[in-house]
C-alpha positions as CSV (number, residue, x, y, z in Angstrom):
1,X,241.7,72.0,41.5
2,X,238.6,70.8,39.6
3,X,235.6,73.3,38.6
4,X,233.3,73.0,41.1
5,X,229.8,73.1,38.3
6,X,231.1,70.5,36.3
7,X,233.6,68.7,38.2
8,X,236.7,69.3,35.1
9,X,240.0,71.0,35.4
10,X,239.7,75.0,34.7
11,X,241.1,75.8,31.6
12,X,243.9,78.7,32.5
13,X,243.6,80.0,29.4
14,X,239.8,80.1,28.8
15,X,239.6,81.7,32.1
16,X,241.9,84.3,31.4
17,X,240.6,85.2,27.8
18,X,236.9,85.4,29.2
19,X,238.3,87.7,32.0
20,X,240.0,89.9,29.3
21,X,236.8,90.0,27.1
22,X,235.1,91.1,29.9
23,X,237.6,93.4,30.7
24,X,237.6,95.2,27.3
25,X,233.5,95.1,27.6
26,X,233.5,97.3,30.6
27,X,236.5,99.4,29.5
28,X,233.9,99.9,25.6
29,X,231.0,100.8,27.9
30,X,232.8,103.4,30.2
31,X,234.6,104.9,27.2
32,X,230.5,105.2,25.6
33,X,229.9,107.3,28.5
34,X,232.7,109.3,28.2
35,X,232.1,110.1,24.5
36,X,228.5,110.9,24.9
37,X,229.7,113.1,27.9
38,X,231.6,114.7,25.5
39,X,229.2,115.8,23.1
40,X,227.2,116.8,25.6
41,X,229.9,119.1,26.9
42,X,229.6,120.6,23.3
43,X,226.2,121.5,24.4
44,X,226.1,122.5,28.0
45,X,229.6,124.5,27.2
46,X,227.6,127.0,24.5
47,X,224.5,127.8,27.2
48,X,224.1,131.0,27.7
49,X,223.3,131.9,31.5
50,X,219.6,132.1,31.4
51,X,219.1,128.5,29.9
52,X,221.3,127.1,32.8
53,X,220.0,129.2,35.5
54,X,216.9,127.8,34.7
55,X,217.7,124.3,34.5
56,X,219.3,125.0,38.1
57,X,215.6,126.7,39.3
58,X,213.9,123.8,38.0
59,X,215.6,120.8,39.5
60,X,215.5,123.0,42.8
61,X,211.6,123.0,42.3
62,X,212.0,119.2,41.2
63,X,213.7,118.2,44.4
64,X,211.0,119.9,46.5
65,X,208.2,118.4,44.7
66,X,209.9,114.7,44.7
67,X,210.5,114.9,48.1
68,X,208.7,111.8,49.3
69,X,210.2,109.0,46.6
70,X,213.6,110.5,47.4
71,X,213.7,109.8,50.6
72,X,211.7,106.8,50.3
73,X,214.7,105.9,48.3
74,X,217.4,107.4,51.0
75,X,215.5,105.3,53.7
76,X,216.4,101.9,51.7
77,X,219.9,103.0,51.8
78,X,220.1,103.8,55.0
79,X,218.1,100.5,56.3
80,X,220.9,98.5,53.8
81,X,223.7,100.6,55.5
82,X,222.3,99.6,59.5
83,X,221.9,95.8,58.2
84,X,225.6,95.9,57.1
85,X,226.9,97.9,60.5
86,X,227.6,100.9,58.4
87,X,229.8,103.1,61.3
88,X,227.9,106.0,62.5
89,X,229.1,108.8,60.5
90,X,228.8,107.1,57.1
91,X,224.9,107.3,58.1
92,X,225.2,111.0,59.2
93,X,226.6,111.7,55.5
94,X,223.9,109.0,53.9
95,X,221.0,111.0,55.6
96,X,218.8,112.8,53.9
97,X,216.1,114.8,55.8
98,X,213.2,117.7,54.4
99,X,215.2,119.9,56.1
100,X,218.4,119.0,53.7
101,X,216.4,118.4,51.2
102,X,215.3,122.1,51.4
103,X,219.1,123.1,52.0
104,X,220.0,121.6,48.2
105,X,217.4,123.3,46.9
106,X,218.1,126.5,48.0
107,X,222.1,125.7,47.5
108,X,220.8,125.5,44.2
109,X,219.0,128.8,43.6
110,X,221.6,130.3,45.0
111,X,224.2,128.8,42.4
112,X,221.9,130.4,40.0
113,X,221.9,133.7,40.8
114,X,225.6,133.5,41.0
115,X,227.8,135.3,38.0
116,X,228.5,132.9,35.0
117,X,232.2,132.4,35.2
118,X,232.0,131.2,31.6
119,X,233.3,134.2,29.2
120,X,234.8,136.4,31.9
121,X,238.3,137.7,31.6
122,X,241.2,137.1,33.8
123,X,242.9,139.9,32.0
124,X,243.2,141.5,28.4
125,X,245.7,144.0,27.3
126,X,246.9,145.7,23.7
127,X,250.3,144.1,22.9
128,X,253.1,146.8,21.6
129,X,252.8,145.2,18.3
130,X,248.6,145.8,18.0
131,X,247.4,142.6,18.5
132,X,244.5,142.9,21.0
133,X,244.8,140.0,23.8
134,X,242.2,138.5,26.2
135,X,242.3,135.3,28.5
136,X,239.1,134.2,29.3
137,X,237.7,131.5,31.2
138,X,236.1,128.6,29.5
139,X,234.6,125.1,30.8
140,X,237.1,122.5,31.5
141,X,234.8,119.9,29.2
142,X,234.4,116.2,31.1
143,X,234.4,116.4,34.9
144,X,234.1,113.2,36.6
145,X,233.6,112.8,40.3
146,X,234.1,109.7,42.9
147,X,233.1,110.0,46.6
148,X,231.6,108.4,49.4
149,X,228.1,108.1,50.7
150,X,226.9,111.8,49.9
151,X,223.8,111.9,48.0
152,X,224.4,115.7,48.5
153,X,227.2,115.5,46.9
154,X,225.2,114.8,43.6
155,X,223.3,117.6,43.3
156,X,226.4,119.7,44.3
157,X,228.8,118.9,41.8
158,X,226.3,118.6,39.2
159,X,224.5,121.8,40.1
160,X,227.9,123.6,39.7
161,X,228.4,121.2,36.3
162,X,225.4,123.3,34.7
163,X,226.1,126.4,35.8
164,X,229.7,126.4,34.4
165,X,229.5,124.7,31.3
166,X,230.2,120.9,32.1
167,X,229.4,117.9,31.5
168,X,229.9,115.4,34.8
169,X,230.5,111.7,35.0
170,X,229.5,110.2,38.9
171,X,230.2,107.6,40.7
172,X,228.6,108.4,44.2
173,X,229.5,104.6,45.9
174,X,227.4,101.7,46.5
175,X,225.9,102.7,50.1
176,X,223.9,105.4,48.6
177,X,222.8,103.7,45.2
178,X,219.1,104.3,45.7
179,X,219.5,107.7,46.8
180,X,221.9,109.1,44.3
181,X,219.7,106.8,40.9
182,X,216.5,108.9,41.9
183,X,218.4,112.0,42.4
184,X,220.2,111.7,39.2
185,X,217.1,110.4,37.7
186,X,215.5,114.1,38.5
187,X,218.5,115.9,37.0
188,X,218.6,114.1,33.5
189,X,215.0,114.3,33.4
190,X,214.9,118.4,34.1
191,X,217.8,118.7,31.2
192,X,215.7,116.8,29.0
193,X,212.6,119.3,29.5
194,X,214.9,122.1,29.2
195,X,216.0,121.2,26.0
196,X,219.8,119.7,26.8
197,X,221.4,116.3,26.3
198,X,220.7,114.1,29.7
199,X,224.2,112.6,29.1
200,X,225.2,116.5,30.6
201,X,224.8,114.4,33.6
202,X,225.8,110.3,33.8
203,X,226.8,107.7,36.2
204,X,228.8,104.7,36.5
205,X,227.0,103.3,39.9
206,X,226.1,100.7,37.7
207,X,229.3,99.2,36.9
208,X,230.6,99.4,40.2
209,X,234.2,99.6,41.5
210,X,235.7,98.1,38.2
211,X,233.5,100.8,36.3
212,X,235.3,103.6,38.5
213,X,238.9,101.8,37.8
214,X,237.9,101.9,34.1
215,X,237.1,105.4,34.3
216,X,240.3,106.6,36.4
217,X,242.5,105.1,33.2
218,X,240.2,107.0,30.6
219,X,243.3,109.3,29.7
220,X,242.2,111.5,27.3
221,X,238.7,111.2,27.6
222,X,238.2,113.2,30.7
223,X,239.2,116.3,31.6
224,X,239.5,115.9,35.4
225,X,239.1,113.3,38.0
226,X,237.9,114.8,41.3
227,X,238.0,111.9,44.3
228,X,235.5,113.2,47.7
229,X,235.8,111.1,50.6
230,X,238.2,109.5,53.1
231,X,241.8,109.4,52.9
232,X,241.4,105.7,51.4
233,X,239.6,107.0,48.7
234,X,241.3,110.1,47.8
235,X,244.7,108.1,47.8
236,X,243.1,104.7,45.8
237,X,242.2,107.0,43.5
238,X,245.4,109.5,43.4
239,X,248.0,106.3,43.3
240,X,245.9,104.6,40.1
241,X,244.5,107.2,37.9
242,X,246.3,108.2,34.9
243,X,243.6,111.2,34.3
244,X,244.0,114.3,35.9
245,X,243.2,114.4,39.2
246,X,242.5,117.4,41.9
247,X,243.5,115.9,45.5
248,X,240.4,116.9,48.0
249,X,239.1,116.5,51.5
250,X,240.7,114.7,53.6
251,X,240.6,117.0,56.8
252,X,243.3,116.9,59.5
253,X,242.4,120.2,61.1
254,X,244.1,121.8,63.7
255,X,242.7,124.5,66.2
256,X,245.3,126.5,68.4
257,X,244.3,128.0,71.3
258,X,246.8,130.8,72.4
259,X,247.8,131.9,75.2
260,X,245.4,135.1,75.1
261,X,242.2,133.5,73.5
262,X,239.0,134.6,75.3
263,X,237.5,131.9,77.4
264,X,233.7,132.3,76.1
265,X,235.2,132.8,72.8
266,X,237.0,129.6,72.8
267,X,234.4,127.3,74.1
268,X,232.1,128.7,71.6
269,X,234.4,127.9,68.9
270,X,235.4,124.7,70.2
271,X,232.1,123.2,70.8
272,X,231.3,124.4,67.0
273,X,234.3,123.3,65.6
274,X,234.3,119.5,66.9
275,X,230.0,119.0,67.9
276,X,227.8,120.6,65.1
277,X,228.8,117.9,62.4
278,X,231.7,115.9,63.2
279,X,231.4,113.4,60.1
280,X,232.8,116.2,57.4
281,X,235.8,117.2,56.7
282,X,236.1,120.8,58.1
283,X,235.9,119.3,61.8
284,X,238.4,120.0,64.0
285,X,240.9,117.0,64.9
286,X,243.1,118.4,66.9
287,X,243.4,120.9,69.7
288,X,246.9,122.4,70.1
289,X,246.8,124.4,73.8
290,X,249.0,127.1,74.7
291,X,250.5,126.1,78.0
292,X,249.9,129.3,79.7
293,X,246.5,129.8,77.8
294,X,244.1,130.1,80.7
295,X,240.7,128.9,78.6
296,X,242.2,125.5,78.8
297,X,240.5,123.8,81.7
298,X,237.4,125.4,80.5
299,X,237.5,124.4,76.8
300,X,238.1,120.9,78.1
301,X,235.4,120.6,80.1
302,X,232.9,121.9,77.7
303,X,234.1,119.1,75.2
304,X,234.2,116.1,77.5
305,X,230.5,117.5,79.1
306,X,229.3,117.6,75.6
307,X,230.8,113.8,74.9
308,X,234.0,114.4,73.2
309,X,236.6,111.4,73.6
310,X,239.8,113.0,74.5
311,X,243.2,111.6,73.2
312,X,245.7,113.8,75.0
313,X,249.1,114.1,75.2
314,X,250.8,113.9,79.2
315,X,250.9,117.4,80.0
316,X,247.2,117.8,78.9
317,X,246.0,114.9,80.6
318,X,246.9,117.1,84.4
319,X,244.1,119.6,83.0
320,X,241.3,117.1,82.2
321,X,238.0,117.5,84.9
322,X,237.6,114.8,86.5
323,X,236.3,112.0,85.1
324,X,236.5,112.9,81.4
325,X,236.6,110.7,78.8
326,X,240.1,110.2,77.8
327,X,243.2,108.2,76.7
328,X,246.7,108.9,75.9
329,X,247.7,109.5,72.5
330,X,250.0,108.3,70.2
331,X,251.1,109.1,67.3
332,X,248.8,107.2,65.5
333,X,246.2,110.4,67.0
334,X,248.2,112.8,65.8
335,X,247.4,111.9,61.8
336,X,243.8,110.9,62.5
337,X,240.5,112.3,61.2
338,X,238.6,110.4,63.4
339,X,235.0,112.1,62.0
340,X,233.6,111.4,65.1
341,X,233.3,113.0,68.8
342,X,236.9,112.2,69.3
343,X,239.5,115.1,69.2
344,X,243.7,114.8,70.0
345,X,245.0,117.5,71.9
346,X,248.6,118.5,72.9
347,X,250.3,121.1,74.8
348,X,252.5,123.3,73.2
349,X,255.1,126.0,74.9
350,X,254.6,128.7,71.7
351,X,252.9,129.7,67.9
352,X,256.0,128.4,66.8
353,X,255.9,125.0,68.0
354,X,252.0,125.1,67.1
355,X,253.6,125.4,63.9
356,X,256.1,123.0,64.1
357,X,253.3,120.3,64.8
358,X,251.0,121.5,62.3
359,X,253.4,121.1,59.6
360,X,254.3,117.9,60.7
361,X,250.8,116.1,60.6
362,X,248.2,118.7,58.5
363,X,246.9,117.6,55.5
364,X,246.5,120.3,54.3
365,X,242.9,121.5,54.6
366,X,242.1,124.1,56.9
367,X,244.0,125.6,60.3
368,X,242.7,127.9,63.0
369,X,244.1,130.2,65.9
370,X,241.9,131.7,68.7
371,X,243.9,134.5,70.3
372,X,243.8,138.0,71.5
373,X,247.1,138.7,70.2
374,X,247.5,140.1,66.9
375,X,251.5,139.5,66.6
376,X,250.5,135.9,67.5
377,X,247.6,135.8,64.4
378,X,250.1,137.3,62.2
379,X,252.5,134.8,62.7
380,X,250.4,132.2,62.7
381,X,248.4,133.1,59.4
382,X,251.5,133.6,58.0
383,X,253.4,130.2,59.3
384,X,250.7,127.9,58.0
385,X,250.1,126.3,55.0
386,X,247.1,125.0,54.3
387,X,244.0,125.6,51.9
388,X,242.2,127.9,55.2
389,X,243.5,130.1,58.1
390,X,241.1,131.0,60.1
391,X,241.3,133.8,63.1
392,X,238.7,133.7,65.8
393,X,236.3,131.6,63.9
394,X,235.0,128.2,64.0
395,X,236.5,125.4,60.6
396,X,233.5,125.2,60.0
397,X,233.1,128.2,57.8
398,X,236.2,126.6,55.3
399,X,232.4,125.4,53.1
400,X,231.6,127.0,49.3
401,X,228.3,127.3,50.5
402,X,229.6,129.5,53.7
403,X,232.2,131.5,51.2
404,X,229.3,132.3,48.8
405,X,230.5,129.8,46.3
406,X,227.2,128.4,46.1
407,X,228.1,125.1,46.7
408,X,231.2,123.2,46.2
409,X,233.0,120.1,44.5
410,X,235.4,119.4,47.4
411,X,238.0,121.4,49.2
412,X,241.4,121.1,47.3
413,X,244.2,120.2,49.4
414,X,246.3,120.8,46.3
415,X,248.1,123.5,44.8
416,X,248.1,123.4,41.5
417,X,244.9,125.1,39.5
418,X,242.7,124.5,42.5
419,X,242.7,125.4,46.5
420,X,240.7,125.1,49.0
421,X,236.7,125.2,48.0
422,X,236.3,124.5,44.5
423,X,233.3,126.3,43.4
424,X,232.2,127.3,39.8
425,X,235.6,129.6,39.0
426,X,237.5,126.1,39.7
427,X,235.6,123.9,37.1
428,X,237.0,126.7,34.6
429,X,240.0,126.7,32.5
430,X,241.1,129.4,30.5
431,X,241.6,130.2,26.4
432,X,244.0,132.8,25.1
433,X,242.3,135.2,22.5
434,X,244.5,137.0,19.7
435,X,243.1,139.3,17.5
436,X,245.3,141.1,15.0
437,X,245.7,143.0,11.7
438,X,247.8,141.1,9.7
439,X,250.9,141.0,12.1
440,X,253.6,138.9,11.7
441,X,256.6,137.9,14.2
442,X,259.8,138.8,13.1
């Protein structure tokens, strides 16, 4: 095969050392950012709570009063995203409107009036042998993020950055470039004024895809790696990085509606749970029904009146009102988070077999039951787990802004360190404090 600019053979090996120089270029200028992330972790980490609060109060004010070029920027995004037939909820996350605009801003002054997690203890005790302990909790140092088109996501995590001591590395995906450069933009510019390093806050956007494989093999360099998004994301990044990584998001939520559930009640919630927002991860996915629960016909014809495609197993399909939009589900349906007005549902006989298929197909994220019964919300609470149980309440409360966290990172479908939303307490880790008189071990 000849080149086609100059018509000669390709030399293999030319080819392959330019690749590896360019390789070990982008793998130089991701490791700059992480170092210069680091010393600004230094900084950031040292802040007492009034010098971040009011870095926090002064972006909110910043975001207010830059309104109009950040969503002059959003617009070009979202124009880029129709031109490239971007699906439907993609856009819905891409959006932003004065009215969220006011919503980060707020979610900001919020964060700030939250406690400093920084320097609190988890618990301190005098050893038998005099030696005064304390575990406090301390900033985890270089957090880097990666997730979908979510310019709201950028304020978030760095908002909660600042306010707990870290320095943050983003890399918010190409579909929201514009969006997330004038955002960040606003952030490093208020540090600046404030009198901390910009590099508090940095992104990779620039250096594309490669730049976010580059950054997921920084071992050593960052503290955590937390991946926001869909299930391809979370589990591109989870298979390849060799940093630490906190698992989020991916929202496979289940809704059981027992056998004693109040019919107004369960509409309600229903309607909530799948309509409001059905691009985010706390939407309902699936609807388990009771086979004796006598909300059924009216839950389901609540959902298909308010447009929801209905992929149903056979015993549910003999309860669907006429002429509802539905299909018969496999068990490709059962796994889905379709993020859209599209929700499985299956009849089930008990709580335990509600259980049975939860554990089967959950990721992990957040599980509801609508009942009257309070064995039957016992036994369910107690049978599932996931991050969230919820009793007679919509998903859509499993949100750090809902919980009073302020905002949140993500919503941890982990175990370890973090579950469920990860607020400021979860960008903490902790440092053992010994102070003695001279004691020894013997």
């Amino acid at each position: 095969m000849t080149d086609l600019v100059t018509g000669d053979a390709p030399d293999t090996d030319a080819a392959a050392a330019a690749a590896a120089a360019r390789a070990s270029d982008l793998t130089a200028a991701i490791h700059d950012i992480t170092d210069r992330s680091r010393s600004a972790a230094r900084v950031i980490g040292g802040a007492n709570r009034s010098r971040k609060d009011r870095v926090l109060q002064a972006v909110a004010v910043a975001l207010v009063q830059r309104q109009g070029a950040i969503l002059e920027a959003n617009a070009r995004d979202i124009a880029a995203g129709r031109a490239n037939n971007t699906s439907a909820y993609i856009l819905d996350r891409l959006t932003l409107t004065p009215e969220r605009m006011q919503g980060l801003a707020t979610a900001l002054e919020e964060l700030a009036a939250l406690p400093d997690p920084v320097g609190s203890a988890v618990r301190a005790q005098t050893l038998p042998n005099g030696i005064r302990m304390r575990q406090i909790r301390v900033p985890l140092g270089v957090v880097a993020a990666i997730y979908e088109a979510r310019p709201n996501v950028t304020i978030d995590i760095a908002g909660l950055a600042v306010k707990s001591g870290n320095a943050v590395i983003l890399r918010g995906g190409n579909a929201a470039n514009h969006t997330n450069a004038a955002l960040i933009g606003i952030l490093r510019d208020t540090l600046i004024e404030h009198g901390f390093p910009a590099d508090v806050v940095q992104t990779i956007d620039p250096f594309g895809r490669r730049g976010a494989t580059a950054l997921m093999k920084a071992r050593g360099r960052v503290d955590v790696l937390i991946p926001r998004g869909g299930r391809d994301l979370i589990q591109t990044v989870v298979s390849h990085a060799t940093v630490p990584v906190i698992e989020t998001g991916e929202g496979n939520v289940h809704i059981f509606l027992d056998e004693s559930a109040d019919e107004d009640m369960a509409v309600d919630i229903l309607l909530n749970a799948k309509t409001q927002r059905p691009s985010v991860c706390n939407t309902v996915e699936t609807l388990l029904i009771h086979s004796g629960a006598k909300a059924a016909p009216e839950v389901l014809r609540a959902l298909s009146e308010a447009g929801v495609h209905l992929h149903v197993d056979k015993r549910t399909a003999q309860l669907l009102p006429k002429g509802a939009s539905m299909q018969l589900a496999t068990d490709d349906d059962w796994g889905e988070e379709y993020m859209a007005l599209d929700l499985a549902v299956a009849t089930v006989d008990s709580v335990d077999e509600a259980l049975a298929h939860i554990r089967r197909w959950s990721t992990g994220h957040s599980e509801a039951i609508i009942t009257n019964n309070l064995r039957n919300a016992e036994a369910f609470v107690a049978g599932v787990d996931s991050a969230a149980v919820l009793v007679n309440a919509s998903t859509r409360f499993v949100d750090g802004g809902e919980l009073g966290l302020g905002a949140e990172v993500g919503i941890s479908t982990q175990k370890m360190h973090a579950r469920g939303p990860m607020g400021l307490t979860e960008l903490t880790t902790t440092k053992w404090i010994l102070n003695g008189d001279g004691q020894i071990r013997r």
